[in-house]
C-alpha positions as CSV (number, residue, x, y, z in Angstrom):
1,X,114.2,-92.7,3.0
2,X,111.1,-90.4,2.4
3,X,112.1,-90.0,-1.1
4,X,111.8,-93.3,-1.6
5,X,109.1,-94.4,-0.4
6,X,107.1,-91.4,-2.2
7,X,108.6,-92.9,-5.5
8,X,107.1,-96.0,-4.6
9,X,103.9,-94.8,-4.2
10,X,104.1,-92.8,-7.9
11,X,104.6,-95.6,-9.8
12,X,102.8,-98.2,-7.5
13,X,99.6,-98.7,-9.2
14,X,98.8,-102.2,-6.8
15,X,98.8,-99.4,-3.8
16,X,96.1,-97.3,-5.7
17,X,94.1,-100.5,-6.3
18,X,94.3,-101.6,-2.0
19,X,93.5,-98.1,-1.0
20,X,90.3,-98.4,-3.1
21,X,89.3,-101.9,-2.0
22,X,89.7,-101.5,1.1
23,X,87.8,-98.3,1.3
24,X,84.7,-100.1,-0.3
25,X,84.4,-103.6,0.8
26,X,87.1,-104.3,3.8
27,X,86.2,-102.3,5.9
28,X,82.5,-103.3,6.3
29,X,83.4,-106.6,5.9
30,X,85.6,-106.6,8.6
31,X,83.3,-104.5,10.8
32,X,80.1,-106.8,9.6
33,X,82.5,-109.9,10.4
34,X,83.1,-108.9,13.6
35,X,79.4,-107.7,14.7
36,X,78.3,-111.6,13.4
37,X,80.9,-114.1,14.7
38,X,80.8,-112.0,18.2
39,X,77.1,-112.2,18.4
40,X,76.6,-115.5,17.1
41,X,79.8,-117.0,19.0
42,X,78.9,-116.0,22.1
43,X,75.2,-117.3,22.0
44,X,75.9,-120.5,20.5
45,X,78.8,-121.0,23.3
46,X,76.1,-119.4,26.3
47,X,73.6,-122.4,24.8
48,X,76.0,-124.9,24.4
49,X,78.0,-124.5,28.3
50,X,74.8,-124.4,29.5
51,X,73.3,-127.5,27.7
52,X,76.5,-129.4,28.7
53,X,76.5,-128.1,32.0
54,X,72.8,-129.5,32.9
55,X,73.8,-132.6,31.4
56,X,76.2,-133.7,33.4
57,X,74.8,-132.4,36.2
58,X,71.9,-134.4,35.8
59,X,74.0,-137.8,35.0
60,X,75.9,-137.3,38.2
61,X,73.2,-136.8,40.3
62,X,71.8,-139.9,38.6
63,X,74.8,-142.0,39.7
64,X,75.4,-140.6,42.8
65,X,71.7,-141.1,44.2
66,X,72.3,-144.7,42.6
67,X,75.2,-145.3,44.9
68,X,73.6,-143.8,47.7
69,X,71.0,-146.0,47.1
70,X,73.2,-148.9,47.3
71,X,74.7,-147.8,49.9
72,X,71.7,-147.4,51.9
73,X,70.3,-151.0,50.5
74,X,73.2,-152.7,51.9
75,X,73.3,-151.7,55.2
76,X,68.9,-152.1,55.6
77,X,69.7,-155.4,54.3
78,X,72.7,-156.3,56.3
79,X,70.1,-155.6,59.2
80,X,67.9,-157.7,58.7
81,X,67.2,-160.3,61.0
82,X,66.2,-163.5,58.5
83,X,69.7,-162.3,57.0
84,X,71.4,-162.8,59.9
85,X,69.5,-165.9,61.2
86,X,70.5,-168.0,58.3
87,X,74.1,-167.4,59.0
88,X,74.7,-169.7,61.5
89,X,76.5,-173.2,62.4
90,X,74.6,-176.0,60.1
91,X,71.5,-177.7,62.1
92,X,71.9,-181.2,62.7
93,X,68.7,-181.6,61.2
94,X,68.7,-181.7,57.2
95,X,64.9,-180.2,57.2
96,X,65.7,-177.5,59.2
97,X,69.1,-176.7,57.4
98,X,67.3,-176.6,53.7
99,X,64.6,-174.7,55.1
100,X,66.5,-171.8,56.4
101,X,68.9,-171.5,53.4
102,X,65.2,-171.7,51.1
103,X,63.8,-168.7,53.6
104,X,67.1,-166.6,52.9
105,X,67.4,-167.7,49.1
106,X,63.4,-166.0,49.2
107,X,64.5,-163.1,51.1
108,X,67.2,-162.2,48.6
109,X,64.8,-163.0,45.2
110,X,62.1,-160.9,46.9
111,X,64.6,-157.9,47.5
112,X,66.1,-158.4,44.1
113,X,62.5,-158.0,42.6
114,X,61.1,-155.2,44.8
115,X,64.5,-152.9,44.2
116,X,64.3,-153.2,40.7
117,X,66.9,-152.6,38.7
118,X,69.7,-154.8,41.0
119,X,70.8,-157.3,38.9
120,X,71.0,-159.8,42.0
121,X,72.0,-159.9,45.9
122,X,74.6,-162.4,46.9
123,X,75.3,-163.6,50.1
124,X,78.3,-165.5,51.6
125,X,78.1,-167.3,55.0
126,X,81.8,-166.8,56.6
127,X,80.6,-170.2,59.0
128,X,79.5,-172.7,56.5
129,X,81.2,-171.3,53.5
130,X,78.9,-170.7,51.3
131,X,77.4,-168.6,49.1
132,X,73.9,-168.1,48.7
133,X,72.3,-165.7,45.2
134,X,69.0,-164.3,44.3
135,X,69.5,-166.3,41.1
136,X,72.0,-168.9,41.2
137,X,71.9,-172.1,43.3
138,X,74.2,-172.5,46.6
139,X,77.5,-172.9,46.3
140,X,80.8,-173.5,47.8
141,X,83.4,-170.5,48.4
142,X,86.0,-172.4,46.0
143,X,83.3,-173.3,43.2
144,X,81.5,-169.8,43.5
145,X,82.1,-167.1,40.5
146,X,82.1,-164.7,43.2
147,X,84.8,-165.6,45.1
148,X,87.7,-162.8,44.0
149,X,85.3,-160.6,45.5
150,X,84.4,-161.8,48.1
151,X,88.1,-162.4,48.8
152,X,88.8,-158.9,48.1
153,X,86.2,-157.8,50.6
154,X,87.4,-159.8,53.2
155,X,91.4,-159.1,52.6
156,X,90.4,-155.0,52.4
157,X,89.7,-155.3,56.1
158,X,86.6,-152.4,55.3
159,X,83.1,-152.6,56.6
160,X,82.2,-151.5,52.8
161,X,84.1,-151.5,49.6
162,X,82.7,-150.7,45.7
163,X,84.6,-152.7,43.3
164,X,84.0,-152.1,39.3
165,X,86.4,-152.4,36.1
166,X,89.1,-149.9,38.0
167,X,89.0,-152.0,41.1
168,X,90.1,-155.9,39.5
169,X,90.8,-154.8,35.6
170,X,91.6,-159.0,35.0
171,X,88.2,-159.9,36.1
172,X,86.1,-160.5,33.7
173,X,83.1,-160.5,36.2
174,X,83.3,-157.1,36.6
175,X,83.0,-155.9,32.9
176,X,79.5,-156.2,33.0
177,X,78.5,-155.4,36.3
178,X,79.5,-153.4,39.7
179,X,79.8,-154.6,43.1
180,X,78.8,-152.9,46.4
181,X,79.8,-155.7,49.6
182,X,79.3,-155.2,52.9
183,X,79.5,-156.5,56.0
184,X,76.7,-158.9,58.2
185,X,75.7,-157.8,60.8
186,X,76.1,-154.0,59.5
187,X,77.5,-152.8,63.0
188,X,81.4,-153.1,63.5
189,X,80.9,-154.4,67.1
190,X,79.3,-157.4,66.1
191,X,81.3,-160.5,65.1
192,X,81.3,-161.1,61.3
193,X,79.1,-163.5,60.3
194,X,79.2,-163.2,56.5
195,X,79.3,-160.8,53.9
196,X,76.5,-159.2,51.2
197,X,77.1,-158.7,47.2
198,X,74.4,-156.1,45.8
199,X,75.7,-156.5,42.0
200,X,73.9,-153.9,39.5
201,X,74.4,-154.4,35.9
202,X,76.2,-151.9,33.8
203,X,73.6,-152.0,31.4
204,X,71.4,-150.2,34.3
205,X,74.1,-147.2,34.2
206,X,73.4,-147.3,30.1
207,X,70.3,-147.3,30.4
208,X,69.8,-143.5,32.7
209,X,71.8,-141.9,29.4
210,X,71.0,-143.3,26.2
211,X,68.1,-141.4,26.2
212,X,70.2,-138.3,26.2
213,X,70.5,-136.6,22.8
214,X,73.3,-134.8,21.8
215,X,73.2,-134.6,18.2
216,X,74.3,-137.1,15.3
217,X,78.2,-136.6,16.9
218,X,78.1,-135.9,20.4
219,X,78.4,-138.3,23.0
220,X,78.2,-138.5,26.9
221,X,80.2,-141.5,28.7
222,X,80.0,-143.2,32.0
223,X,83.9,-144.0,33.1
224,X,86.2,-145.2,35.7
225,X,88.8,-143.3,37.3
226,X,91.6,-144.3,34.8
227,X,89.2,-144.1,32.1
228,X,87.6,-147.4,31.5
229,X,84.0,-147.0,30.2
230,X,81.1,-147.9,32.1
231,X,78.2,-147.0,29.6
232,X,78.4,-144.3,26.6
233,X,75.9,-143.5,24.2
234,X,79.2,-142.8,21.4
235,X,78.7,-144.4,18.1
236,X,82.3,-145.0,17.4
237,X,83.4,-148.4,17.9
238,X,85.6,-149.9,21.3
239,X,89.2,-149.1,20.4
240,X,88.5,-145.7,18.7
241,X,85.9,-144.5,21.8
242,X,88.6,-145.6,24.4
243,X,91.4,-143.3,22.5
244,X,88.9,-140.4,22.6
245,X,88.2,-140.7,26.0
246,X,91.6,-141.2,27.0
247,X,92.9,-138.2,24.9
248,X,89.7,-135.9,26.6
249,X,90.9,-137.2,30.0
250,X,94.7,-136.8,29.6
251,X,93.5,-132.9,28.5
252,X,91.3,-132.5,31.2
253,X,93.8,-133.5,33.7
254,X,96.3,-131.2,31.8
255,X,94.0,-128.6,32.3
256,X,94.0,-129.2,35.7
257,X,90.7,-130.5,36.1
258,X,87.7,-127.9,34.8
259,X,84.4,-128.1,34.6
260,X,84.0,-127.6,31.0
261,X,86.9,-127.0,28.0
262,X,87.5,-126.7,24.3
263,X,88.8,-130.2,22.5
264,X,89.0,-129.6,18.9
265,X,85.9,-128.3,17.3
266,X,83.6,-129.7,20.7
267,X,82.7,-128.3,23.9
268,X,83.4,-130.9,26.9
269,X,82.1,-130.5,30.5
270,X,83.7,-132.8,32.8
271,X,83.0,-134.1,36.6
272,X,83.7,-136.7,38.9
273,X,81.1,-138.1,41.5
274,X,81.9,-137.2,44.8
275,X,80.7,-140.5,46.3
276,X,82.8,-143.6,46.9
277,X,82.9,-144.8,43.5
278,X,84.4,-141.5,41.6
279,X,83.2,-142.4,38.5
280,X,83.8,-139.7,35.8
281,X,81.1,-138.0,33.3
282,X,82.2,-137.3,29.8
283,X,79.8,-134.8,27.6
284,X,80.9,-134.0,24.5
285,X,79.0,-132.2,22.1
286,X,80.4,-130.8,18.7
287,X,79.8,-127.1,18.3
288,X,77.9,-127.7,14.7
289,X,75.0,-129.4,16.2
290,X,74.2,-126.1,18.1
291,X,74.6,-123.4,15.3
292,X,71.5,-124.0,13.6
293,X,70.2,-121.1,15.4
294,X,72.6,-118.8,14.3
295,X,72.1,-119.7,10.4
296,X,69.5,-117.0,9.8
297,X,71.4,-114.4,11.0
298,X,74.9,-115.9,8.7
299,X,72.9,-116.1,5.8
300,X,71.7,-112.7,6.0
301,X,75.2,-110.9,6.8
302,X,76.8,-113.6,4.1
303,X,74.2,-112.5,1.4
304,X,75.6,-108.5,2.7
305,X,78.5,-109.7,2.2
306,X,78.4,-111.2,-1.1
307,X,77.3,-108.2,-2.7
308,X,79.9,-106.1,-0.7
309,X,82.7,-108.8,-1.9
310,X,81.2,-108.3,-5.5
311,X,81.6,-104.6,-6.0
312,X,85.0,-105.1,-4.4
313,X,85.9,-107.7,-7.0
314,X,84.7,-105.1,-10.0
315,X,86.5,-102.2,-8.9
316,X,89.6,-104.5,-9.0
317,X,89.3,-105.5,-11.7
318,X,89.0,-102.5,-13.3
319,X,92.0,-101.1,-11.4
320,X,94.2,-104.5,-11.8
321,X,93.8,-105.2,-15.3
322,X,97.0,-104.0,-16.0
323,X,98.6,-105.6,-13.8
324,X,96.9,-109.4,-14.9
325,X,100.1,-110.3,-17.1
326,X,102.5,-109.8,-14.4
327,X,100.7,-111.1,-11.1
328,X,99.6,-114.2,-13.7
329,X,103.5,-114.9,-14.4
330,X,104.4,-114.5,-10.8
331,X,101.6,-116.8,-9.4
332,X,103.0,-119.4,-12.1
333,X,106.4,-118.7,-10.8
334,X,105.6,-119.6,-7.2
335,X,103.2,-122.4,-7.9
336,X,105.8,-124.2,-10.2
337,X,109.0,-123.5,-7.0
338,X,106.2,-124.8,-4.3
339,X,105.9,-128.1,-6.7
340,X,109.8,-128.3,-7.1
341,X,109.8,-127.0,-10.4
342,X,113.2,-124.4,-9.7
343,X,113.7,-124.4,-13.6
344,X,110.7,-122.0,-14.6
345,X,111.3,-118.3,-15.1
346,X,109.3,-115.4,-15.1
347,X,109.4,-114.2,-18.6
348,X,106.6,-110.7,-18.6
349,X,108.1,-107.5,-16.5
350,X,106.1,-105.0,-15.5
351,X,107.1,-101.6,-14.4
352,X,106.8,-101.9,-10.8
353,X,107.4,-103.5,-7.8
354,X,105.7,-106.8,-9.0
355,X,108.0,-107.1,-12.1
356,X,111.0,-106.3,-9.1
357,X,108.9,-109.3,-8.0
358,X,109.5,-111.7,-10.8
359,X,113.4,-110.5,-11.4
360,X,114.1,-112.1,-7.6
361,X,112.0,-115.1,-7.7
362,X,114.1,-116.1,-11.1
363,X,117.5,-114.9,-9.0
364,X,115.8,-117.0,-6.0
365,X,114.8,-120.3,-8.3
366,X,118.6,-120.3,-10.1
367,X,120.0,-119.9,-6.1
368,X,118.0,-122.7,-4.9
369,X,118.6,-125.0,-8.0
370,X,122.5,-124.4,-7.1
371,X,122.0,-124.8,-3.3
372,X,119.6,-128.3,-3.7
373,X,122.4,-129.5,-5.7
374,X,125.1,-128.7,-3.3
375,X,122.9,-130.0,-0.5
376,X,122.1,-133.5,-2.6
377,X,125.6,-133.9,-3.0
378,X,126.8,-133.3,0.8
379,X,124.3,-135.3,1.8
380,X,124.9,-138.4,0.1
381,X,128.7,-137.8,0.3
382,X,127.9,-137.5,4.4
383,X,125.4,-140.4,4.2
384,X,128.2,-142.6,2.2
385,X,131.3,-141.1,4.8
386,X,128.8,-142.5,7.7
387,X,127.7,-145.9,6.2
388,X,131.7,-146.6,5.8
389,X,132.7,-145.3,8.8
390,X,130.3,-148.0,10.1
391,X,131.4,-150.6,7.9
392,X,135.3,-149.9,8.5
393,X,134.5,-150.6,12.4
394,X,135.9,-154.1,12.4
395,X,137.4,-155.5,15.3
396,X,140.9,-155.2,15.3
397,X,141.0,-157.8,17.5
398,X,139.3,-160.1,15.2
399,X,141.4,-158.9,12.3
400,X,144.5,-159.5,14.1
401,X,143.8,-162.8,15.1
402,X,142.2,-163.7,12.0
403,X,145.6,-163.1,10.2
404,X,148.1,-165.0,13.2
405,X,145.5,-167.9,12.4
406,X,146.2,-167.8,8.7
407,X,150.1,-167.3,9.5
408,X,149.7,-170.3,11.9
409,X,148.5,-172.6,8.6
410,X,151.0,-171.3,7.0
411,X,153.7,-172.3,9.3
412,X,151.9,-175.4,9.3
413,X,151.3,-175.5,5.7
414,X,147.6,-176.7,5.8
415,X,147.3,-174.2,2.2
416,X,143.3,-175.9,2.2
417,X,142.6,-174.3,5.7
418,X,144.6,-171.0,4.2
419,X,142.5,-171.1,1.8
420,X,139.0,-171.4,3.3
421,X,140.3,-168.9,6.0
422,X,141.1,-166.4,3.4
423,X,138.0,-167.3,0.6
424,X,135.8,-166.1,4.1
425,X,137.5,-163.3,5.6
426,X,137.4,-161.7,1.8
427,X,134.0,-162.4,2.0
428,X,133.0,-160.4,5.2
429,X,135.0,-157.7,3.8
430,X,133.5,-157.4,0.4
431,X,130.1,-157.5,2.2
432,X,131.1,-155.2,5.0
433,X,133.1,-152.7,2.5
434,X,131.9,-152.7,-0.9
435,X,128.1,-152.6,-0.4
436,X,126.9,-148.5,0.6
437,X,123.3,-149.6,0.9
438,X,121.9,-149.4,4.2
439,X,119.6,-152.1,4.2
440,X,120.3,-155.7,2.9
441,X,118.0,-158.7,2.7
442,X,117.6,-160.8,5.5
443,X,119.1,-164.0,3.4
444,X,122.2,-162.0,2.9
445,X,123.1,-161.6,6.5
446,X,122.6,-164.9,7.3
447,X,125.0,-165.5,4.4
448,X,127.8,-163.1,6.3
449,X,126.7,-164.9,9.5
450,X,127.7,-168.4,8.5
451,X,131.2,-167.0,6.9
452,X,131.8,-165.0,10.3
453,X,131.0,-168.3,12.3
454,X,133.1,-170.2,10.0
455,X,135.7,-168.2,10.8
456,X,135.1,-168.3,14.2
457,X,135.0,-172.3,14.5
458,X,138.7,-172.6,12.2
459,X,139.9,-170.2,15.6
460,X,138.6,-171.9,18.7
461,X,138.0,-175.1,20.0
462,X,134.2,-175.1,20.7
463,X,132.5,-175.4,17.4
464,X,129.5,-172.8,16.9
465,X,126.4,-174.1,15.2
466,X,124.2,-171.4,13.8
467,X,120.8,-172.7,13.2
468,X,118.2,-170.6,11.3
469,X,114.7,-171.2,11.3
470,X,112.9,-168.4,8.7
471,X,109.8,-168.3,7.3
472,X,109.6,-168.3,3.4
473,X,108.3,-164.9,2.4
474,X,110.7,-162.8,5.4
475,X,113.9,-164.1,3.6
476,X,114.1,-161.4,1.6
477,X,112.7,-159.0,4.5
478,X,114.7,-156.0,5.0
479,X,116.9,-155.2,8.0
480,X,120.1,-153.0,8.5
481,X,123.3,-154.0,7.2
482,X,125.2,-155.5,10.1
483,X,122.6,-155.8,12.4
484,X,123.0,-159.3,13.4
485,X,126.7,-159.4,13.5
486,X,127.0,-158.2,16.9
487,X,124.1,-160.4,18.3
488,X,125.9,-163.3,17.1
489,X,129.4,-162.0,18.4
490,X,128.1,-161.4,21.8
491,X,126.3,-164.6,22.1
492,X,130.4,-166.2,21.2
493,X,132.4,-164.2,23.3
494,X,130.0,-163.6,26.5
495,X,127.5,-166.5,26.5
496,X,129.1,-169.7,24.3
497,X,133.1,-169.5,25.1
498,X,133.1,-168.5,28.9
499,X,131.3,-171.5,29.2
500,X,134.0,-173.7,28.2
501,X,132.1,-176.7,26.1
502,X,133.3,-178.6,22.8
503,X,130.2,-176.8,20.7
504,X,127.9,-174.3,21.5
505,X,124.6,-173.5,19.8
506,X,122.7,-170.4,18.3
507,X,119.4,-170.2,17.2
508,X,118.1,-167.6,14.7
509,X,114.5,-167.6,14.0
510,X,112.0,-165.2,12.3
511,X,108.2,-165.6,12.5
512,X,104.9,-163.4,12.3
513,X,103.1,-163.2,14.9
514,X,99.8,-163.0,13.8
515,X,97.9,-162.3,16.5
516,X,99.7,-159.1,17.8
517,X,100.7,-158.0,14.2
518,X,104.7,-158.2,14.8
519,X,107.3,-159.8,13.0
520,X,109.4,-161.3,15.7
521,X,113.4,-161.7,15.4
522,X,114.5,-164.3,17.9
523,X,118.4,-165.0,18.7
524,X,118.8,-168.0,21.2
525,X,122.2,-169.2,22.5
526,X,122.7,-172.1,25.0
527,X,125.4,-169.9,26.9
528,X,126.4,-169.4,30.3
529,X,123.1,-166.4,30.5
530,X,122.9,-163.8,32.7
531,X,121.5,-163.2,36.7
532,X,118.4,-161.4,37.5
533,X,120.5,-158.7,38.1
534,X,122.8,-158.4,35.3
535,X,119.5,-158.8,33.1
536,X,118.2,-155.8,34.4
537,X,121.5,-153.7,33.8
538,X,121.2,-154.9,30.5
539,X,117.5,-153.9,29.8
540,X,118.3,-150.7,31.3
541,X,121.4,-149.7,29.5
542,X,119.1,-150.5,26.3
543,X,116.6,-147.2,27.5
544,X,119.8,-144.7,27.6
545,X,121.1,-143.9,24.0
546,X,123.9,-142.2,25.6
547,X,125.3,-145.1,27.9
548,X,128.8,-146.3,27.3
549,X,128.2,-150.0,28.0
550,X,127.0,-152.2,26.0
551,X,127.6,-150.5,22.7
552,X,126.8,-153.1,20.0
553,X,123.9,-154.2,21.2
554,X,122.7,-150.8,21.9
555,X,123.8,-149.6,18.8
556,X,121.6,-152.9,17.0
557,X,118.5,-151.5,19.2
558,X,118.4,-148.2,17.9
559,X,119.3,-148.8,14.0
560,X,115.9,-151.0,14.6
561,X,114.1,-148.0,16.3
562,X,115.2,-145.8,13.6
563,X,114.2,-147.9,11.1
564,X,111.0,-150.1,12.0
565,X,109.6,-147.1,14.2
566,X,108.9,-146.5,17.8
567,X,106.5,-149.0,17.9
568,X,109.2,-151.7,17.7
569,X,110.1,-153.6,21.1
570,X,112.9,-155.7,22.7
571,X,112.8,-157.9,25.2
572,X,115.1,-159.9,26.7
573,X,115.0,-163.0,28.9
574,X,117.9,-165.3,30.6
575,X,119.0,-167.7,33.5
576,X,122.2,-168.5,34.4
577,X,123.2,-171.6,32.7
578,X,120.3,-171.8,30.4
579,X,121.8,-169.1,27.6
580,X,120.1,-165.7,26.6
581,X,117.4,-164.9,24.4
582,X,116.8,-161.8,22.6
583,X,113.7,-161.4,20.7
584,X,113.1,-158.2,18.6
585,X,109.2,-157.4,17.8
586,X,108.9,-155.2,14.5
587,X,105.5,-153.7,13.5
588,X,104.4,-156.0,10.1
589,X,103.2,-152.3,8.5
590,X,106.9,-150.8,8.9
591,X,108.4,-154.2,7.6
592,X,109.5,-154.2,3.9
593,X,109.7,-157.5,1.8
594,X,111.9,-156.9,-1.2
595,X,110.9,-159.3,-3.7
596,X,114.0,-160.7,-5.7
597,X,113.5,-159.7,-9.4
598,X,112.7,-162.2,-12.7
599,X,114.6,-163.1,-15.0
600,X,112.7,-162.7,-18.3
601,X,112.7,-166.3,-20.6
């Protein structure tokens, strides 16, 4: 073993050339690499956990004297007497009843204005009814925009509640604005005479950070507990911002909930208000816009380094210039097998362990020319052993009475039924047989539809009626081969039969849906359907791959999923007596329309 590896180093003139390069320039780089990123990593992360820190500190603080605020608001104003005066049992005299509900309607517009920045003060009367605003007009409970609040409120059974975006996500009230309701009279042992709305706008919240800088890229954002955002000062627009935030909080919750963390190439400091409306802080600030302070020192070590790099670079090449020809063909060598080029050959041996190099990447290249091809043809020997294993799965049962159907003509002698039994049942099999191609055009299984229905109605009684309804361009749309085949057969045989009518109906129809970007696939039959209960087995079998019930349509679902993508969606909806409907939703990107080709005049 020693003997060896001294008769490497003789004749190993790429050692000799390391040991000299790495005595002159790696080693001080290394060291003056380490001495620089330490120093100027550690100060820019001090400044920029620090900066962070402060900053959400301060925005917390913010929000949570904000909500104490409000807090302390609602219950001075809930106290008040003219408040609670005007909520009484109407007077008998009109005068008197306008007057109090103008002396309360003043009360709230002068409270409004001295707070400042609340958007309004609402107040409902639980004994007439009503509710009264700081800058609205009287209203009625039922015609009031503030009625799923108040309903909320009252149905919470809480002296106080906070309500934003988290709290009713459908309301569209609360996208602009947050709600703090209380009680009137404030004190529990008092009989409820109505209820307070202090609503501050969201653009309030915006306001207290957008003054906030945090460089070209970074960000700080005002959200709800599951993430919905209450006022950010990001740049990005809506749909993009909500995926960051939601990635950072996922991570922080991940992380189990720190203070601050690393997310990509940004430092993020996290925290949640501890009052009632545990609203989260997001500050993110990219590490860049805090390394300006360490470019003096880089420059100054790079410019060190440079020339350290330089007289490295000499001295190898001195030492390496014999060894130019060989390295040269071996770089070519592995350039040309990382681009698929196996054919190319090292041609220049040198005397050493590079030239030992080239000799095994030629033995590699020939080895993995012969392996690729071995590989190519298993695979699509395996890929064409699957597809007919597939396409040889025909119902024996079918088959069988297929053929006593044709013998039964025959007894009977009807050699034009013979014939149109036979013309269709060599049609399925050429299609389902002949054809290895995994996808076909949507027009050519609707062509092996009708013959299988055909079939179907020379059989049985109740004739089937397949009615398509596809939109021009997604006839030639590409789906898998015998995908629809056992839609249709299960719509027969457990929807359209059972039920025991002269003709049953099936609807195939294919439409974008613009709006959501899908391509929808929508098979209707007016069978017997399914219970509430069986529609749920079903819909649950579709989520196990490995269940041993309902195979075909299972087996439909995930040739979609494989194909379309995991964005693709089924869904499917029934009553008994009113058939089953199965509609499959296909992402428009993953959806391929293969245009039929010219003919040339």
């Amino acid at each position: 073993m020693s003997s060896q590896f001294f008769s490497f180093l003789r004749r190993s003139f790429y050692i000799k050339m390391i040991l000299v390069m790495f005595a002159i320039s790696v080693i001080p780089l290394i060291v003056l690499s380490i001495i620089s990123v330490s120093v100027s990593t550690t100060t820019v992360e001090k400044q920029v956990n620090r900066l962070n820190a402060q900053l959400v500190n301060q925005v917390v603080d913010r929000i949570e004297l904000t909500m104490t605020r409000l807090r302390e608001l609602s219950e001075q104003y809930s106290r008040i007497s003219s408040i609670q005066g005007a909520l009484v049992s109407p007077s008998a005299q009109y005068f008197e009843e306008v007057v109090r509900k103008k002396d309360l309607i003043s009360v709230l517009s002068s409270a409004s204005a001295i707070i400042g920045n609340v958007e309004g003060l609402q107040v409902y009367s639980a004994i007439t009814g009503e509710v009264l605003s700081s800058t609205e007009a009287p209203a009625a409970l039922a015609d009031s925009p503030y009625r799923p609040l108040i309903e909320t409120y009252l149905a919470s059974g809480k002296p106080n509640i906070f309500l934003d975006k988290h709290s009713l996500p459908e309301l569209a009230i609360l996208d602009s604005s947050t709600y703090y309701i209380s009680r009137v009279p404030f004190d529990l042992y008092e009989d409820l005479k109505g209820v307070l709305l202090i609503s501050m706008s969201n653009n309030q919240y915006q306001r207290q950070i957008e003054n906030i800088q945090l460089g070209s890229e970074g960000s700080i954002s005002l959200l709800t507990e599951d993430g919905l955002t209450i006022a950010t000062t990001s740049k990005l627009e809506k749909a993009e911002d909500t995926r960051r935030v939601q990635g950072i909080l996922k991570h922080w919750k991940e992380l189990n909930r720190p203070d601050q963390f690393a997310a990509g190439s940004s430092i993020v400091s996290v925290k949640q208000t501890s009052t009632y409306d545990n609203w989260i802080v997001v500050s993110e600030i990219p590490s860049k816009e805090l390394t300006a302070s360490a470019d003096i020192i880089r420059r100054t070590v790079t410019y060190f380094l440079v020339i350290l790099a330089v007289l490295g670079a000499l001295c190898v090449v001195g030492f390496g210039y014999q060894l130019y020809r060989p390295l040269q063909a071996v770089k070519r060598q592995v350039d040309a097998l990382k681009k698929g080029h196996f054919e190319a050959r090292v041609t220049h041996f040198a005397n050493n362990e590079i030239g030992d190099l080239g000799r095994m990447l030629n033995t590699m290249a020939v080895r993995i020319q012969d392996l690729l091809a071995d590989l190519h043809d298993s695979e699509d020997l395996k890929r064409k052993l699957e597809i007919r294993a597939l396409q040889s799965q025909i119902n024996p049962h079918f088959m069988y009475n297929t053929l006593n159907t044709i013998r039964m003509f025959a007894m009977m002698k009807d050699y034009e039924k013979i014939n149109s039994l036979m013309g269709r049942l060599v049609a399925l099999l050429r299609y389902s047989m002949e054809n290895f191609e995994q996808t076909v055009q949507l027009r050519q299984e609707l062509d092996y539809l009708a013959d299988y229905v055909g079939l179907l109605n020379m059989r049985y009684k109740c004739q089937i009626r397949l009615e398509s309804s596809i939109e021009e361009p997604l006839q030639s749309m590409q789906i898998p081969k015998l995908s629809l085949q056992p839609l249709i057969e299960n719509s027969v045989f457990h929807g359209i039969l059972p039920r025991k009518t002269p003709e049953g109906h099936i609807s195939i129809r294919v439409f974008t849906d613009t709006g959501k970007n899908y391509i929808i696939l929508e098979i209707t039959d007016d069978g017997i359907g399914l219970a509430e209960a069986e529609l749920k087995k079903l819909q649950l079998h579709l989520l196990h791959e490995e269940s041993t019930e309902n195979i075909g349509l299972q087996n439909v679902w995930l040739r979609m999923k494989l194909l379309f993508g995991g964005d693709a969606q089924i869904l499917l909806s029934s009553a008994p007596g009113e058939g089953l409907t199965i509609r499959i939703m296909l992402p428009s990107e993953n959806v391929l329309v293969k245009e039929e080709p010219h003919e040339s005049l």
